[in-house]
Structures are given as structure tokens and as C-alpha cells.
LUMMARRO-724831 format. One line per 2 residues: their letters; for each residue x, y, z of N, C-alpha, C. Coordinates in Angstrom, 2 decimals. Example, Ala and Ser with C-alpha at 12.3 -4.5 7.8 and 13.67 -1.06 7.14 Angstrom:
BEGIN
AS> 13.19 -5.69 7.80 12.30 -4.50 7.80 13.20 -3.30 7.80 | 12.85 -2.25 7.08 13.67 -1.06 7.14 12.90 0.03 7.87
***
This chain:
BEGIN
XX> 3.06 15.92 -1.28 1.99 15.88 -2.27 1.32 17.25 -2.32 | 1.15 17.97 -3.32 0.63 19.01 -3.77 -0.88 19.25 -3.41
XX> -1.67 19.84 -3.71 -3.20 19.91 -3.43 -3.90 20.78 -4.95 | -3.17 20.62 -5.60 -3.57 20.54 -6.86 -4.53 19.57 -6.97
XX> -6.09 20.08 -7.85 -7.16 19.47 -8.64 -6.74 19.99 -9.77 | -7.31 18.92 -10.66 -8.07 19.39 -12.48 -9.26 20.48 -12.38
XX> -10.52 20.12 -10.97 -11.38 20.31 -11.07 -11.99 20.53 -9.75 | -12.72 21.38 -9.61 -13.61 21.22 -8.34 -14.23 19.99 -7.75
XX> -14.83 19.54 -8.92 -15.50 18.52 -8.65 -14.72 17.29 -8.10 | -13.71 16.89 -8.72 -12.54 16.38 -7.96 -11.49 16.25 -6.68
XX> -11.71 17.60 -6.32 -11.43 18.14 -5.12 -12.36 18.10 -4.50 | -13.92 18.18 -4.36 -14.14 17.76 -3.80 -14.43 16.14 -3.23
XX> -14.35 15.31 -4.21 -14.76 13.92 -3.96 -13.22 13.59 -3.55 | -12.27 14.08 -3.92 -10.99 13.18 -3.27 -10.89 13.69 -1.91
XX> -10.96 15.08 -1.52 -10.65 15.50 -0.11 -12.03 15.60 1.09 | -13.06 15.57 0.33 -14.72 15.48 1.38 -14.77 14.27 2.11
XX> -14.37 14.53 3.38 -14.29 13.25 4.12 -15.46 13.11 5.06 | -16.23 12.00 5.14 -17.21 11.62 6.05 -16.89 11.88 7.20
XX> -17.84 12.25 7.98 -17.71 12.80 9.34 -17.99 11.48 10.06 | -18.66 10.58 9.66 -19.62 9.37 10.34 -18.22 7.84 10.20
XX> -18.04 7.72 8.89 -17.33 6.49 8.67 -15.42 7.07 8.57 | -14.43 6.32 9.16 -13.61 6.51 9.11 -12.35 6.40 7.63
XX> -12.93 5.28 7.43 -12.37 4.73 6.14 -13.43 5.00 4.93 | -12.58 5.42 3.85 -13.00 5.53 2.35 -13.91 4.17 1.71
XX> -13.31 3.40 2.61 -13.88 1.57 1.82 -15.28 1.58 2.96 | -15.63 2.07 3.47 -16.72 1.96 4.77 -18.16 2.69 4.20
XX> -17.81 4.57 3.73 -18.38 5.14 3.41 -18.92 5.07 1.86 | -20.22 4.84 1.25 -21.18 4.64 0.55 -20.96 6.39 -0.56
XX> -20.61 6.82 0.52 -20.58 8.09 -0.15 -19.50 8.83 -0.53 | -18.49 8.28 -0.42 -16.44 8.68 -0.21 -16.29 7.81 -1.41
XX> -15.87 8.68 -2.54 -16.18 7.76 -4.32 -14.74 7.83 -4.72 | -14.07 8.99 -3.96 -12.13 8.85 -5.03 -11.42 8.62 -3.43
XX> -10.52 7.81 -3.81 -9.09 7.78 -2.74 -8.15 8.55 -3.65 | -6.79 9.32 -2.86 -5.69 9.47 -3.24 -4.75 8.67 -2.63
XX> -3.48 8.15 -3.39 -2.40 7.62 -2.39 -1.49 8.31 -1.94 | -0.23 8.45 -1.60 0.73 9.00 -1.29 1.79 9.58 -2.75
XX> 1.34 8.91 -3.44 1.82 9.01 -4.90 1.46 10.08 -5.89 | 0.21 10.53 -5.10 -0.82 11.29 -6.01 -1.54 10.82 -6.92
XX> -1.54 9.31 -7.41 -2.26 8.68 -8.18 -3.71 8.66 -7.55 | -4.58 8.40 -8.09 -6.45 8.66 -7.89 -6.72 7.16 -8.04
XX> -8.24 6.91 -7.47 -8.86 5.79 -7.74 -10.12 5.40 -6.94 | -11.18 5.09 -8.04 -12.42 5.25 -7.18 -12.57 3.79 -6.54
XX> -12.96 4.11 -5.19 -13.65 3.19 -4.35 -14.30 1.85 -5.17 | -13.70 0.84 -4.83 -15.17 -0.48 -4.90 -15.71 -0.76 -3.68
XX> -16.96 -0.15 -3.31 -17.32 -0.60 -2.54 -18.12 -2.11 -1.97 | -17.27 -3.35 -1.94 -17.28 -4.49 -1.64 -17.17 -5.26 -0.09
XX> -17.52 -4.51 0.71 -16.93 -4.88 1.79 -15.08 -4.88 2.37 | -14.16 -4.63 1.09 -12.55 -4.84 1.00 -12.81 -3.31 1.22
XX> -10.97 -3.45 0.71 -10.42 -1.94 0.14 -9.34 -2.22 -0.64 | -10.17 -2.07 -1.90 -9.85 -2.22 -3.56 -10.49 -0.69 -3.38
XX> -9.24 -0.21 -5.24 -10.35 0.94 -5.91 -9.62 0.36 -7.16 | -10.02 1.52 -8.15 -9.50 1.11 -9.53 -9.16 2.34 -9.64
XX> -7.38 1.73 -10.40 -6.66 3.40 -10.88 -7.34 4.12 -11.70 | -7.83 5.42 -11.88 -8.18 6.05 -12.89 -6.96 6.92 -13.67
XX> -7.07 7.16 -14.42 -6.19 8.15 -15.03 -6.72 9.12 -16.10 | -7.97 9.61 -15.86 -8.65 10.35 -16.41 -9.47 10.84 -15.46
XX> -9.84 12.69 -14.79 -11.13 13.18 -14.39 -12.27 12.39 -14.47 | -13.25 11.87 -13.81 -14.37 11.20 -14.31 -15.56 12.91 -14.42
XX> -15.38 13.44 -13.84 -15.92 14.89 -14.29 -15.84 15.49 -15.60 | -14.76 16.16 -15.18 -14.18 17.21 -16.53 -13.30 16.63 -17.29
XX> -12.86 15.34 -17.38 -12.04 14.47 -18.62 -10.35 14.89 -18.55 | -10.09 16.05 -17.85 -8.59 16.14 -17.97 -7.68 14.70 -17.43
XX> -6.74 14.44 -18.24 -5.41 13.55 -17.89 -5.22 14.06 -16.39 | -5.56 12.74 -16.17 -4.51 12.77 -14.51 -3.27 12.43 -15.06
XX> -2.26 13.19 -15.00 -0.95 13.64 -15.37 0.09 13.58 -14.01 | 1.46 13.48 -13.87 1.72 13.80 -13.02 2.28 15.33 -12.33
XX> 2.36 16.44 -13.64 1.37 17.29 -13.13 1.20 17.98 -12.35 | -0.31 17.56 -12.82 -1.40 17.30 -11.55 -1.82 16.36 -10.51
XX> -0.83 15.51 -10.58 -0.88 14.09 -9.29 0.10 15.26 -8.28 | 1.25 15.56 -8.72 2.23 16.22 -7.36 2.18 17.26 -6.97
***
């Protein structure tokens, strides 16, 4: 998997990892997962670990493409 962003802002919320909580589904503040796929998806934070695929920047609006997923 590449380390390609659209965006800063993206890069940072997919790769800024909590120092305190281990898991993405734990932390309040950890808003995008990546998978192994390069596909994106923000956190529900529900007590689980659900997110919802995005396929659009929620920042800067660019197509999550694959791209920019690999």
C-alpha cells in the first residue's frame, strides 16, 4: 500500500494515531481507518468496529480513486 493522500488533512486523520487508545473503534478522536486495500472509512463510534466506506475526501472532495487508494 502506497502512502499517497489527496490531502493533508487526510493524511493526517488516516495515519494520526492515539498514543492513549489502541484501536481506531476505542479512540473518540481516530475519525478515518484504512484497510489493507487502501479503501478509507470513517469510524462509527458505537462501542463495535463498523466504519462506513467513503469514497470521496470529506475535506478537499477529491475521488478516492484507486489511484490514490494504492
Amino acid at each position: 500500500m502506497n502512502d499517497s493522500f489527496c490531502c493533508e488533512d487526510m493524511r493526517y486523520h488516516a495515519t494520526n494515531h492515539c498514543p492513549v487508545h489502541d484501536s481506531p473503534y476505542e479512540c473518540p478522536d481516530w475519525l478515518i481507518v484504512r484497510d489493507d486495500e487502501g479503501d478509507f472509512g470513517i469510524v462509527i463510534h458505537d462501542g463495535g468496529t463498523s466504519c462506513v466506506e467513503i469514497r470521496y475526501c470529506p475535506w478537499c472532495g477529491t475521488r478516492l480513486t484507486a489511484e490514490n487508494r494504492t
